[in-house]
GUVEX-468163 format. One line per 4 residues: their letters; for each residue x negated, y, z of N, C-alpha, C. Coordinates in pm, whole numbers, padded with zeros to 5 digits. Layout:
# residues N
a> X:Y:Z:X:Y:Z:X:Y:Z; ...
***
This chain:
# residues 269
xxxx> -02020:00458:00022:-01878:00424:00024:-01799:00543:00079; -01699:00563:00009:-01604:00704:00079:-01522:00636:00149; -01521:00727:00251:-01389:00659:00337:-01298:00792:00352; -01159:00740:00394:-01056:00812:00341:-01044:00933:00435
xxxx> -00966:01068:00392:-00958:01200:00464:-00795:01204:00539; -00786:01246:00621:-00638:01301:00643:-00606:01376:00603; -00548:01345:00530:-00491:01449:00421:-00577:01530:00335; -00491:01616:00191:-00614:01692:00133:-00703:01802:00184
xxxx> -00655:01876:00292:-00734:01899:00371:-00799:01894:00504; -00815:01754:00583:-00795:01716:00666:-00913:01668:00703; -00955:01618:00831:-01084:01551:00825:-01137:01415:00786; -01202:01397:00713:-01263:01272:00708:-01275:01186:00806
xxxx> -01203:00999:00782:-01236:00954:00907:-01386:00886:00877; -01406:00839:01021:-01529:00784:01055:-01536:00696:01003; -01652:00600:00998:-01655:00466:00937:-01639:00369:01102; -01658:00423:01210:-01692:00360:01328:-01612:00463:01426
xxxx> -01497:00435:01515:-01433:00533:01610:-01462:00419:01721; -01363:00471:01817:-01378:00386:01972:-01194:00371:01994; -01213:00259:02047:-01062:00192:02046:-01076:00186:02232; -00962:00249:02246:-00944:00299:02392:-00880:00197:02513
xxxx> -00824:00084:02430:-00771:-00047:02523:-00865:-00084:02660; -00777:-00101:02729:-00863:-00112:02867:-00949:-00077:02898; -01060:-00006:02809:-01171:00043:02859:-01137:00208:02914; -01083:00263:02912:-01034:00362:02969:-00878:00378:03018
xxxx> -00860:00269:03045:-00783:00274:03119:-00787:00261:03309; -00862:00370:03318:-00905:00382:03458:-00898:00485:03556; -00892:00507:03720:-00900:00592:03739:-00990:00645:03879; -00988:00776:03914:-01117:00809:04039:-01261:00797:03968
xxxx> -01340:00770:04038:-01471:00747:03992:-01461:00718:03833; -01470:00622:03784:-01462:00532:03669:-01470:00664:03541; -01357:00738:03573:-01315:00809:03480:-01465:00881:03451; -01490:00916:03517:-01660:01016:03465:-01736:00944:03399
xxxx> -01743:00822:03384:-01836:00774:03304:-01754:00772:03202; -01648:00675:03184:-01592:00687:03053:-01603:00799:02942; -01564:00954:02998:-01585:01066:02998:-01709:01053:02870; -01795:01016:03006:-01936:01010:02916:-01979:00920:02762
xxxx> -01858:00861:02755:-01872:00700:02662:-01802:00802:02525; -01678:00886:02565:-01649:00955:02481:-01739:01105:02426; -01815:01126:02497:-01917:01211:02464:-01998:01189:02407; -02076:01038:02417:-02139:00946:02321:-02086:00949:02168
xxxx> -01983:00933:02193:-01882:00916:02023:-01853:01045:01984; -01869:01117:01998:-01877:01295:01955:-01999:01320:01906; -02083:01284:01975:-02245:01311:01941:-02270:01262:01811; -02256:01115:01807:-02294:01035:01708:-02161:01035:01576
xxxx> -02092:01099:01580:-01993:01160:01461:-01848:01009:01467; -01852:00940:01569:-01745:00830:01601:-01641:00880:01663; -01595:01017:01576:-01493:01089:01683:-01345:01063:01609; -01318:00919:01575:-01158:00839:01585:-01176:00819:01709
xxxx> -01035:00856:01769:-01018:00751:01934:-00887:00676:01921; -00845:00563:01896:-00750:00531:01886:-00670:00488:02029; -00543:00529:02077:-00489:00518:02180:-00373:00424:02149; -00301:00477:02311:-00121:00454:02289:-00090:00446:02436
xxxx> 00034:00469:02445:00133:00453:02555:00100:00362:02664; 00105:00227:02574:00102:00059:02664:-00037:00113:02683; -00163:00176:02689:-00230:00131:02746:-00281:00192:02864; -00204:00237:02926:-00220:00248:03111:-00239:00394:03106
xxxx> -00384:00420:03171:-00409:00542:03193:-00493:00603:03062; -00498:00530:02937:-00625:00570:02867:-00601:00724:02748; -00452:00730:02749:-00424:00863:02657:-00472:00957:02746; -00441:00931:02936:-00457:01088:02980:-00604:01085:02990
xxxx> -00693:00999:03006:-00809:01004:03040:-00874:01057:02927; -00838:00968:02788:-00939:01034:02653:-00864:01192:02655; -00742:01271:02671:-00756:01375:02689:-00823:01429:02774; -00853:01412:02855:-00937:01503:02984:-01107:01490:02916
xxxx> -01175:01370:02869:-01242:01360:02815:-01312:01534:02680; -01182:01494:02613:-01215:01562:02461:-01193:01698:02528; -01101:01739:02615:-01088:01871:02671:-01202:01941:02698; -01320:01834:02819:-01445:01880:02818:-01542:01895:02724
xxxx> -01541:01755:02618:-01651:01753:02555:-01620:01788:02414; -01481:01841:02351:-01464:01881:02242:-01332:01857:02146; -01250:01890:02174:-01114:01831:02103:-01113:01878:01959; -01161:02006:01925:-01191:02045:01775:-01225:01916:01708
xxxx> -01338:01839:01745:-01433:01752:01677:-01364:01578:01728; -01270:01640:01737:-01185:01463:01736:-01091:01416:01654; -01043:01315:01628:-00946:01245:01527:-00900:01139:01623; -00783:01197:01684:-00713:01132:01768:-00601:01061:01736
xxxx> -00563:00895:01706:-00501:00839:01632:-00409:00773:01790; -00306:00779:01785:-00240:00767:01895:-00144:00621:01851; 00033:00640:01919:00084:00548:01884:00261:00553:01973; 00387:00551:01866:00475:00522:01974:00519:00390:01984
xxxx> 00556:00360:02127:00627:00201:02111:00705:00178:02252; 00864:00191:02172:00984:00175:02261:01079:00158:02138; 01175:00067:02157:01304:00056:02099:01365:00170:02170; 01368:00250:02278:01438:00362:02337:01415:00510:02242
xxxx> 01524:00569:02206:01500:00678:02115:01493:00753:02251; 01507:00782:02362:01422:00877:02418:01339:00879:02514; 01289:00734:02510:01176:00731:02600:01102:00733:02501; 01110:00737:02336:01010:00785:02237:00980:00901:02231
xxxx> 01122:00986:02243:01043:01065:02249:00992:01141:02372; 01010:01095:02478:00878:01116:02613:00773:01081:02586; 00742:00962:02510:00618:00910:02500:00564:01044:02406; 00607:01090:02287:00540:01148:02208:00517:01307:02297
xxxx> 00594:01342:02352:00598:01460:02427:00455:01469:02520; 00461:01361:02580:00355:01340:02666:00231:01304:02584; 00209:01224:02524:00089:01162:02393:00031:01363:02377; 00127:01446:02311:00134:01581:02227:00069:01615:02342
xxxx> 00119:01654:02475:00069:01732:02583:-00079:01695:02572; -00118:01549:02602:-00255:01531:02641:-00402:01604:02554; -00311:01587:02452:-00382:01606:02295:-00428:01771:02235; -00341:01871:02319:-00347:02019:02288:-00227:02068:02146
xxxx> -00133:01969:02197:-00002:01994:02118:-00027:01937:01948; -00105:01881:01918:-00126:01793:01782:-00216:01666:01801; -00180:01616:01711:-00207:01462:01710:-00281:01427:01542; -00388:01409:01502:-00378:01371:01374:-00346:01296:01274
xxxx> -00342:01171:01389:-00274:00992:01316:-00181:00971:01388; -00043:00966:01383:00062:00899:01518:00096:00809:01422; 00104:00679:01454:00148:00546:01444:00249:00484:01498; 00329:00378:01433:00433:00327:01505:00370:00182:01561
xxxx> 00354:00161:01702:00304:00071:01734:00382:-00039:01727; 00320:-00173:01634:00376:-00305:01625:00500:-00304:01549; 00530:-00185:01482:00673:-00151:01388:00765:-00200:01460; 00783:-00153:01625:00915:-00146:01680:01000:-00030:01637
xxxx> 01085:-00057:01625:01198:00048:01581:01126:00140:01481; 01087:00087:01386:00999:00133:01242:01041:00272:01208; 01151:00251:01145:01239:00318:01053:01281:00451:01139; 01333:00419:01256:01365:00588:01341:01246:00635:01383
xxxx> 01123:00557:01448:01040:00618:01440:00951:00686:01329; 00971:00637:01222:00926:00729:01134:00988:00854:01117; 01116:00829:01086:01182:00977:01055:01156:01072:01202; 01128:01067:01295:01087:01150:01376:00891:01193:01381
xxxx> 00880:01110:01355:00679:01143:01337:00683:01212:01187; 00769:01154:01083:00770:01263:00960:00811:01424:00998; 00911:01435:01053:00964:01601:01117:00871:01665:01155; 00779:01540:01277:00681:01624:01315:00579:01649:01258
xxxx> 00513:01574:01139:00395:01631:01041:00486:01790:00962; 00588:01764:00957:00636:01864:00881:00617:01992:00967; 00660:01989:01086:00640:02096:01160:00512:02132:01256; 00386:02057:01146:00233:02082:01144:00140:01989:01329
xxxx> 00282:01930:01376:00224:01891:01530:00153:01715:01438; 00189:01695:01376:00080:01544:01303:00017:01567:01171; -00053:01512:01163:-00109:01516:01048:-00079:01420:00978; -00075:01262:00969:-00033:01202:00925:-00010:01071:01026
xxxx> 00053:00977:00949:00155:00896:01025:00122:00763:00974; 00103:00651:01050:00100:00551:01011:00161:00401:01088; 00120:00252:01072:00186:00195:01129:00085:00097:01172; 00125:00005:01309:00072:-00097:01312:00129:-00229:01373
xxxx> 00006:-00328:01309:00084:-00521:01353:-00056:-00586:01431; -00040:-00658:01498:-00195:-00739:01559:-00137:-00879:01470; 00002:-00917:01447:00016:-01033:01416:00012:-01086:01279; -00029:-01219:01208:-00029:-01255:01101:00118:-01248:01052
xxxx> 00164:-01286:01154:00310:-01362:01109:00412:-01225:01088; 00392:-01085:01092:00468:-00960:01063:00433:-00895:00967; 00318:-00948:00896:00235:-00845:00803:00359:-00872:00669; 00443:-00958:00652:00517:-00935:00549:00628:-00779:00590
xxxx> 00668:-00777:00701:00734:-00648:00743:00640:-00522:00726; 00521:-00547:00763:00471:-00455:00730:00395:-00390:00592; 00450:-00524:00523:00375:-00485:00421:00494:-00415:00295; 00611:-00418:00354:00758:-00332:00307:00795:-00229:00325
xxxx> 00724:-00206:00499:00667:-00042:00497:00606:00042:00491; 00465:-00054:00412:00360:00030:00327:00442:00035:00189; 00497:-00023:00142:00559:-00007:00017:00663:00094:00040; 00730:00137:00091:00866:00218:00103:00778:00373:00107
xxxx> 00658:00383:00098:00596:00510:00061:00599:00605:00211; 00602:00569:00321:00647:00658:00441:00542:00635:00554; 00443:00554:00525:00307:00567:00626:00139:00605:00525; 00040:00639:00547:-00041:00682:00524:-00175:00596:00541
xxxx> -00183:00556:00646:-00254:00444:00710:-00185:00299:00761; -00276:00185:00806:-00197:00101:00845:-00334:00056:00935; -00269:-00017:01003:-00416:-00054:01154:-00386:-00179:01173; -00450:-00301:01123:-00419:-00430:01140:-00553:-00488:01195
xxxx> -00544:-00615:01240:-00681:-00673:01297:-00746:-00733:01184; -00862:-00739:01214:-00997:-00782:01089:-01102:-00812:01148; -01161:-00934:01107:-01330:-00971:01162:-01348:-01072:01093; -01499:-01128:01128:-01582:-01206:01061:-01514:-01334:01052
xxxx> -01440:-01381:01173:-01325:-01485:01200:-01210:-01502:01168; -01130:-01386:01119:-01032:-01382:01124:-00999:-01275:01016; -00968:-01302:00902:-00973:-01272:00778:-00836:-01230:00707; -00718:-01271:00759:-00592:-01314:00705:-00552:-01181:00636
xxxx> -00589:-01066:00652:-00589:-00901:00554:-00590:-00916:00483; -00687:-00988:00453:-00762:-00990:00282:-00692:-01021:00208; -00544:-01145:00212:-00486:-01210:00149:-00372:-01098:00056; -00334:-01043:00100:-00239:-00928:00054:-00215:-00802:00105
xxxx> -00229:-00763:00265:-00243:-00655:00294:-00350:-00533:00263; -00461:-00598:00260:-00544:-00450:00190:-00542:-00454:00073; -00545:-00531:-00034:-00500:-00546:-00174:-00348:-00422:-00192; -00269:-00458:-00120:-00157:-00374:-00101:-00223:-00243:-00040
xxxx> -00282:-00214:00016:-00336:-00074:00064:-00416:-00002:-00049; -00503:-00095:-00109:-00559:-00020:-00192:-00508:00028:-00300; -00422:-00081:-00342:-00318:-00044:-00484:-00213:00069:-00445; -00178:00085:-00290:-00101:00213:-00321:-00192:00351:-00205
xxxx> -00334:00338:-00235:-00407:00418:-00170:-00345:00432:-00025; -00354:00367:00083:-00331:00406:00216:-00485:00337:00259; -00503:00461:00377:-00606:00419:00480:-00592:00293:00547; -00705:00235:00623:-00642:00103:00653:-00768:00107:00786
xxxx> -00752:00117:00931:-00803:00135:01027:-00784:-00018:01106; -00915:-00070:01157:-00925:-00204:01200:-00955:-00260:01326; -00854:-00331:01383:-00839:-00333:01550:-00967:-00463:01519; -00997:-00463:01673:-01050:-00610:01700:-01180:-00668:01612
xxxx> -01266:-00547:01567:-01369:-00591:01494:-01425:-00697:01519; -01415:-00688:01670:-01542:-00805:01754:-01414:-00876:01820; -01358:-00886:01736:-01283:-01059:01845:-01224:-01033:01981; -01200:-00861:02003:-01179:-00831:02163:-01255:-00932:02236
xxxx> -01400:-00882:02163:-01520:-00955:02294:-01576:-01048:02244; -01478:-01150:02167:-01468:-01306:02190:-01625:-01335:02091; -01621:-01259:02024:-01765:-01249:01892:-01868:-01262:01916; -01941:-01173:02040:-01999:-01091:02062:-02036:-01165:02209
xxxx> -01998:-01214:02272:-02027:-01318:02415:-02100:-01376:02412; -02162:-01524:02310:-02236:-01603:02287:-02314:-01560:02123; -02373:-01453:02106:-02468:-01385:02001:-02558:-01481:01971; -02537:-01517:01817:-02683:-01623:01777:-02839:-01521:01793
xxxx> -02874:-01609:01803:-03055:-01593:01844:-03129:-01475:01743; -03173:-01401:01773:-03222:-01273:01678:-03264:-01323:01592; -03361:-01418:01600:-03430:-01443:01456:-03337:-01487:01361; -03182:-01492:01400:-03097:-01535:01295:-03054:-01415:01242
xxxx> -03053:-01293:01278:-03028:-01160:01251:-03167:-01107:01136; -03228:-01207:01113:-03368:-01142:01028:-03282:-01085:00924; -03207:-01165:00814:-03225:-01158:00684:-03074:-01061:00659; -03077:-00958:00817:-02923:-00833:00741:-03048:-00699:00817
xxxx> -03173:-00719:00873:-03226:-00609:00936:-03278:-00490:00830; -03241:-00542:00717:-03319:-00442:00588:-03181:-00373:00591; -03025:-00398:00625:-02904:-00323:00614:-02930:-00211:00778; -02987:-00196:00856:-03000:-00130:00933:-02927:-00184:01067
xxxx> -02942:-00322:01096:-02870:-00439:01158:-03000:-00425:01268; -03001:-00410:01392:-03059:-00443:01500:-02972:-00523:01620; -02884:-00542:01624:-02780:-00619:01705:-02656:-00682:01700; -02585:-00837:01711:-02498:-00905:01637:-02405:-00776:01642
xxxx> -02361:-00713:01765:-02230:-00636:01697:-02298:-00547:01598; -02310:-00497:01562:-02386:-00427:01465:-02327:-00537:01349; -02389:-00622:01292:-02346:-00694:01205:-02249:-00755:01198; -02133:-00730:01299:-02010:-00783:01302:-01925:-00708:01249
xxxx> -01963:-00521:01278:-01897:-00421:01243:-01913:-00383:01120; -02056:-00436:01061:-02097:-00365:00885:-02052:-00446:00779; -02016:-00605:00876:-01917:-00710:00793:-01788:-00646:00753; -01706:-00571:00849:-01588:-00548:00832:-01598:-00440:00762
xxxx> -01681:-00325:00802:-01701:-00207:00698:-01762:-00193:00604; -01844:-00313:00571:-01876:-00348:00396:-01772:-00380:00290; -01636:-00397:00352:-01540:-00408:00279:-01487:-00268:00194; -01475:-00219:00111:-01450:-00080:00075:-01320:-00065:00072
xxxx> -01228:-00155:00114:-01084:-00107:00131:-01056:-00056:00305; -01117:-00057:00378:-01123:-00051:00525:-01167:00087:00493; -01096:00204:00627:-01161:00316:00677:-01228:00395:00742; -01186:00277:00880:-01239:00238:01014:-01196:00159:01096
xxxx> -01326:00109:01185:-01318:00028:01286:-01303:00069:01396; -01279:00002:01524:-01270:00051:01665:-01287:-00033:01710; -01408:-00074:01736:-01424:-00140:01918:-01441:-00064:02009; -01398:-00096:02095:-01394:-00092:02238:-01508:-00083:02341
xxxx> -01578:-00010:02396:-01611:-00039:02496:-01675:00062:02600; -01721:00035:02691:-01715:00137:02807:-01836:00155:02852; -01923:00132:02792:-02123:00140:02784:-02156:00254:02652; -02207:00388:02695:-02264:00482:02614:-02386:00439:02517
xxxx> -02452:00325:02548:-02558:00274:02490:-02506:00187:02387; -02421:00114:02427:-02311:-00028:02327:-02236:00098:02238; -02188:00237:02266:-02125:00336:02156:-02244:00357:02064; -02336:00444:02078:-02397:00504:02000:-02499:00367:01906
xxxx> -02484:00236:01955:-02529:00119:01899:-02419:00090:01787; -02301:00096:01810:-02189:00066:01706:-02167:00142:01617; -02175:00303:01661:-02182:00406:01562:-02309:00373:01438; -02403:00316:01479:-02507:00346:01372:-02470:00203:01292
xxxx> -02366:00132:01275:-02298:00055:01220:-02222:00105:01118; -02186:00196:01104:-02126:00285:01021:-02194:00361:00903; -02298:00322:00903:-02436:00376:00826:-02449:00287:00723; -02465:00352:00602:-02502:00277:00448:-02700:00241:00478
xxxx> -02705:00095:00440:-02661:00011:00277:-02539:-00073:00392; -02469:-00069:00278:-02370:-00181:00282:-02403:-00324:00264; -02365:-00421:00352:-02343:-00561:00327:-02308:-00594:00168; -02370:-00676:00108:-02323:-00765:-00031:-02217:-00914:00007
xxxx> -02189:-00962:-00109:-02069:-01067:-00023:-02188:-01192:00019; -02294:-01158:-00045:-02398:-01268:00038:-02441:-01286:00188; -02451:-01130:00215:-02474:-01081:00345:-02331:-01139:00447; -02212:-01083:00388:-02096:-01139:00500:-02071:-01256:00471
xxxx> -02091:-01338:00388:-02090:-01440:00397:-02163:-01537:00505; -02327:-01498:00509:-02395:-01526:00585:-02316:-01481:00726; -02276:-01391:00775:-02279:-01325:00924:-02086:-01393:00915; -02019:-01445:00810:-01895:-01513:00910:-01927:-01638:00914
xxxx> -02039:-01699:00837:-02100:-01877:00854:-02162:-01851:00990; -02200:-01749:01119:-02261:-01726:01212:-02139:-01702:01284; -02062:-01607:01234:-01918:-01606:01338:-01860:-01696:01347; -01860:-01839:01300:-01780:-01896:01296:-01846:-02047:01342
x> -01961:-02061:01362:-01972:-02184:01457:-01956:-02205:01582
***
């Protein structure tokens, strides 16, 4: 399965990045391991980090991170979100600083103030500090807004939630992504957790272990990325062993619709 590039000459994203919500949002001690969680995801080629503003300390930390362990070899997908035109652009000023003055994905988080924030993240791909620009919703009930500013031709990607449970994409938003080619990056693989807490019994995991499935998240993540309109996923989390376990989620054969079928009749009791 190809998954999509930034731009025509840009890097390829991952099939599997790390979504930076609360798990790095930390500080003193803490931060060194995290450190290490993002060094994990470099190694194993999971180098999307998706950020943003709202989430505490985790833009400055994944910068200090990639500073040590490699900012060349990252795909740093960020995010602005303020109705304030210039605490946007502080946010982006600061986002830019952490980052080594470029950003490759900046997003408008939750399509607050959509429209001005675009025309300012467009200036800045123009003047080479983004690479490309995209948008995002967690909610069912906005995806019609957002699905007017995947049509208006002015984002690249779009980052909506997707899992074995919770399906509501499928209905028109990636259909709409694919028909006008945009990337489509996926919050909440695992239910923020909720998936992944009470794991059915291994021997129920027999009949996806020939897909390279050794653990439910594992098969929670190859559900969502067996879809070929998806680019990448991001879970979350703050265990180097739980990264380089999710990364190899990202690895072909792909799920058949028999296979996810089976693993959302498991997500879903």
């Amino acid at each position: 399965m190809e998954r999509r590039a930034l731009g025509a000459d840009g890097p390829e994203v991952p099939a599997v990045g790390l979504g930076t919500w609360q798990v790095l949002d930390v500080r003193g001690r803490e931060q060194e391991q995290r450190h290490e969680v993002v060094r994990a995801a470099l190694e194993e080629g999971a180098n999307l980090f998706d950020s943003s503003p709202m989430y505490g300390e985790a833009e400055r930390v994944l910068g200090d991170a990639l500073r040590m362990h490699g900012r060349e070899g990252a795909i740093v997908a960020t995010k602005v979100w303020t109705p304030n035109d210039r605490e946007a652009e502080r946010q982006i000023e600061n986002s830019l600083s952490y980052f080594g003055g470029h950003i490759e994905l900046y997003q408008v988080h939750n399509l607050v103030a959509v429209g001005r924030r675009l025309d300012t993240l467009r200036r800045l791909e123009d003047e080479g500090r983004v690479r490309a620009v995209g948008a995002t919703h967690y909610s069912r009930a906005a995806f019609g807004d957002l699905m007017s500013v995947m049509r208006n031709g002015r984002v690249d990607f779009v980052h909506v939630p997707y899992n074995a449970a919770e399906t509501s994409v499928t209905e028109e938003v990636l259909p709409l992504a694919e028909e006008l080619g945009l990337g489509v990056i996926v919050m909440v693989p695992l239910g923020s957790g909720r998936l992944v807490r009470n794991p059915p019994p291994q021997s129920e995991l027999g009949p996806l272990r020939e897909f390279g499935v050794e653990t439910w998240a594992q098969a929670l993540l190859k559900f969502v990325l067996s879809d070929r309109r998806v680019s990448c996923a991001i879970p979350a989390t703050s265990s180097t062993r739980r990264m380089r376990e999710n990364a190899r989620a990202g690895e072909p054969p792909w799920f058949g619709e028999e296979e996810r079928r089976y693993v959302a009749g498991l997500a879903r009791r």
